[in-house]
Structures are given as structure tokens and as C-alpha cells.
VOFI-785260 format. One record per residue: residue number from 0; x, y, z of N, C-alpha, C in turn. Coordinates in nm, 4 decimals. Layout:
BEGIN
[NUM; [X; Y; Z]; [X; Y; Z]; [X; Y; Z]] ...
This chain:
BEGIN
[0; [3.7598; -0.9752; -1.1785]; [3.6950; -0.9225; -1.2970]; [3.5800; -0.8350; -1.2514]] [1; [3.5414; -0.7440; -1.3238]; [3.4374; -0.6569; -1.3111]; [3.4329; -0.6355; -1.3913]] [2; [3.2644; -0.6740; -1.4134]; [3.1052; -0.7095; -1.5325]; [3.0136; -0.6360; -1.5287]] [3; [2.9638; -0.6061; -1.5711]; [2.8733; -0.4755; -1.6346]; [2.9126; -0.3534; -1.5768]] [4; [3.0501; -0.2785; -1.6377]; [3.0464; -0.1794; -1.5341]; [3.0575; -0.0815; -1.7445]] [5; [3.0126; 0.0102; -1.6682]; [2.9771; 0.1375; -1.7768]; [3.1398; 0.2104; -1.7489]] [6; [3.2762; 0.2294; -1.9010]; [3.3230; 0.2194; -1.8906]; [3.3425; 0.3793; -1.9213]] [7; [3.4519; 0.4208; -1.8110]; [3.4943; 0.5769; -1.8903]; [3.3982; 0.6664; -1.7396]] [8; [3.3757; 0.6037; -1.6394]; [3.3214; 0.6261; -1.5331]; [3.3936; 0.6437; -1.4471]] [9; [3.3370; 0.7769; -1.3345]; [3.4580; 0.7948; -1.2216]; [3.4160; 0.7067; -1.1263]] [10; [3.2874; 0.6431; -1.1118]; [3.2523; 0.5047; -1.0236]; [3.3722; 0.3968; -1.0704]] [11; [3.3558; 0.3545; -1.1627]; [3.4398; 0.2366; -1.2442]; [3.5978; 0.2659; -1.2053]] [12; [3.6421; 0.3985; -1.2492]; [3.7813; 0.4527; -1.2071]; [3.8298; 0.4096; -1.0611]] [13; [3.7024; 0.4334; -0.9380]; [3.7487; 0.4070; -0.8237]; [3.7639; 0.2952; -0.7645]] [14; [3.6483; 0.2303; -0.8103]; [3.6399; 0.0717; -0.7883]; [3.7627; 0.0153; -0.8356]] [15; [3.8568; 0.0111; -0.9457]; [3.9398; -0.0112; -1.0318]; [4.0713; 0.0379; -0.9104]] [16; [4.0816; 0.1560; -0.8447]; [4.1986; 0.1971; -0.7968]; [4.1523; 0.1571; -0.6447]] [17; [4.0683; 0.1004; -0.5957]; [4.0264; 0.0712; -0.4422]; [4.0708; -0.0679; -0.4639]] [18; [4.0583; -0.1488; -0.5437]; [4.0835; -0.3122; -0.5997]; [4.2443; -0.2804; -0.5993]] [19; [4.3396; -0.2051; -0.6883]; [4.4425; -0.2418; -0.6848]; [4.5240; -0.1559; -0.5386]] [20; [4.4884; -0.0572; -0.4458]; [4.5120; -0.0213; -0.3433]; [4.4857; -0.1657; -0.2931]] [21; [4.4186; -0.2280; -0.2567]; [4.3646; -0.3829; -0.1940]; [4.4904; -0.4714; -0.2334]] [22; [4.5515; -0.4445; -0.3468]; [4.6777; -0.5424; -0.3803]; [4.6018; -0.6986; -0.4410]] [23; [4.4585; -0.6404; -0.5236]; [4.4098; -0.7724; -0.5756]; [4.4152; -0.7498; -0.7330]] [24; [4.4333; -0.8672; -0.7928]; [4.4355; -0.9218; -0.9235]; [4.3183; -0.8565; -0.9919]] [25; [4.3489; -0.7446; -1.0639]; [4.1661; -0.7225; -1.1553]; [4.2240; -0.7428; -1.3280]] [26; [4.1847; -0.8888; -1.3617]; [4.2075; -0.9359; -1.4632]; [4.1399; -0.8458; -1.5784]] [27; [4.0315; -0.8074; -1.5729]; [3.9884; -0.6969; -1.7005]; [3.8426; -0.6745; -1.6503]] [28; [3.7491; -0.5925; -1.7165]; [3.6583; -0.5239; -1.7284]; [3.5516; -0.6311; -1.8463]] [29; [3.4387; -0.6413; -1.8020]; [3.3225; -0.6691; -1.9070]; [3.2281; -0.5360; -1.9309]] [30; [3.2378; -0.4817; -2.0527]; [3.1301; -0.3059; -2.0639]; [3.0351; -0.4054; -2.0551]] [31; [2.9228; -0.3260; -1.9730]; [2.7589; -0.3917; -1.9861]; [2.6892; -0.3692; -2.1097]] [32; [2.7497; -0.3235; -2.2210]; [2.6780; -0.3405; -2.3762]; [2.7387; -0.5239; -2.4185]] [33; [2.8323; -0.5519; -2.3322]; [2.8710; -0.6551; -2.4026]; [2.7743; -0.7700; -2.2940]] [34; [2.6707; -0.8193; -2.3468]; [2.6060; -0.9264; -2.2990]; [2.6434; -1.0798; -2.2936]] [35; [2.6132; -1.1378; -2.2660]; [2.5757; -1.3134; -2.2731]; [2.5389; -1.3286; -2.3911]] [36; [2.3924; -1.3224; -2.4046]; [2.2576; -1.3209; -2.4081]; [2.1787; -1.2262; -2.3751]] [37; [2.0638; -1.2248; -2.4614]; [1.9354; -1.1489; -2.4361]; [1.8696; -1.1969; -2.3809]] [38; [1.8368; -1.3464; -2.3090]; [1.7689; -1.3731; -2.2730]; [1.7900; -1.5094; -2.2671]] [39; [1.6929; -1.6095; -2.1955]; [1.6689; -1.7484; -2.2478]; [1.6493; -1.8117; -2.3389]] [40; [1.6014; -1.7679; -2.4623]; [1.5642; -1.7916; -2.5714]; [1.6780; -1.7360; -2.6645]] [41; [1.7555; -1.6375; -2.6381]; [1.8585; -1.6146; -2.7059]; [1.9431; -1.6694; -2.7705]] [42; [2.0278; -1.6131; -2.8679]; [2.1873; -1.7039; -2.9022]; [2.2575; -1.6103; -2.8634]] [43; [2.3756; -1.6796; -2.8153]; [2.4895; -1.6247; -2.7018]; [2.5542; -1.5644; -2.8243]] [44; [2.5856; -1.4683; -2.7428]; [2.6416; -1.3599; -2.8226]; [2.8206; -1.3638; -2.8233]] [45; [2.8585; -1.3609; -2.9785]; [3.0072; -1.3741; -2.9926]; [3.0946; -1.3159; -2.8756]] [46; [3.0379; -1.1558; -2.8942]; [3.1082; -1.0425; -2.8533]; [3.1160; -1.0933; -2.7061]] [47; [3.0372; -1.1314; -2.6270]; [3.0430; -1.1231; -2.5242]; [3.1381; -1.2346; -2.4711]] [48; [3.1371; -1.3566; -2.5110]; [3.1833; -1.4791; -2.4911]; [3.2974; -1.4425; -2.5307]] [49; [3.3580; -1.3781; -2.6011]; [3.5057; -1.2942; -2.6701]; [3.5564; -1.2719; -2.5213]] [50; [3.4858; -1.1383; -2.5033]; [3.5108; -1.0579; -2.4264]; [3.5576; -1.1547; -2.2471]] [51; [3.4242; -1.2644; -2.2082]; [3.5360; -1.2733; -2.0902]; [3.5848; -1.4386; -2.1168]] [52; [3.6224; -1.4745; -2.2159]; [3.6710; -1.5306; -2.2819]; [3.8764; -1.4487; -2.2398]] [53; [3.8160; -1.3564; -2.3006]; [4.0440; -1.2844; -2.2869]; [4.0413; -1.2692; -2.1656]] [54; [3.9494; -1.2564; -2.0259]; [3.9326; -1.2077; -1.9307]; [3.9673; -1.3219; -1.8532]] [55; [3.9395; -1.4407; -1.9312]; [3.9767; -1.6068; -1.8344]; [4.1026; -1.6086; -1.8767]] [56; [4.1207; -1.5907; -2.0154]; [4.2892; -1.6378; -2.0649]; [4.4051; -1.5774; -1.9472]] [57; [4.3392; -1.4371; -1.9368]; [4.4515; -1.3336; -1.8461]; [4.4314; -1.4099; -1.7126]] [58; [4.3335; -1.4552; -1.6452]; [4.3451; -1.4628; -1.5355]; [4.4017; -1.6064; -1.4902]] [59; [4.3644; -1.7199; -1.5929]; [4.4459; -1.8310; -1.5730]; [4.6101; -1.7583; -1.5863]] [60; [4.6593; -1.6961; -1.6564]; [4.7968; -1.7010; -1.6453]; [4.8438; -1.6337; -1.5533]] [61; [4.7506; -1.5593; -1.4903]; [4.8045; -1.5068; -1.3820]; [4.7784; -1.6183; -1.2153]] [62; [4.7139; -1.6966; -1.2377]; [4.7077; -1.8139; -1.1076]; [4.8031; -1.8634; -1.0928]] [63; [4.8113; -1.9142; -0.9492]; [4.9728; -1.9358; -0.9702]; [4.8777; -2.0729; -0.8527]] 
């Protein structure tokens, strides 16, 4: 997985095609607008817990 990456980036693009040249598993992307939390004092944020929430689902089914 790769987390806070700013999406629509030719950094992100390469990292993304250097990982699957590597022949490794990249279960999905977290955009860095999608947080945790703001903080310690925060409430955890839906979106984010969503987000690598589908990112665990994909990657458990892909464990073998």
C-alpha cells in the first residue's frame, strides 16, 4: 500500500510502475487528503478508515 501519496503525480506514477517492475503486490493507494485523524483529540475520520479499510479487504484476499 502507498499512503499519503498526492494522486495524478508523475512521482506516484513511478513509484507505482518501479513496485510492479519489482513483481510486488500494491494493494491500492491512500490520497493524503484522506486522513486518520486530525490529531489526538480528533474523531477518526469515516473517509479515511473507508479508504484503507478496501485497501485491507484487497490485500487479505490477495495473501495467500
Amino acid at each position: 500500500m502507498i499512503c499519503a501519496a498526492r494522486l495524478g503525480t508523475n512521482d506516484l506514477e513511478a513509484a507505482i510502475a518501479w513496485w510492479k517492475e519489482q513483481k510486488v503486490d500494491l494493494w491500492g493507494v491512500i490520497p493524503e487528503r484522506v486522513g486518520i485523524a486530525a490529531g489526538p483529540e480528533a474523531r477518526l475520520s469515516h473517509e479515511g478508515l473507508e479508504g484503507y479499510d478496501a485497501v485491507l479487504r484487497r490485500a487479505l484476499r490477495g495473501w495467500h
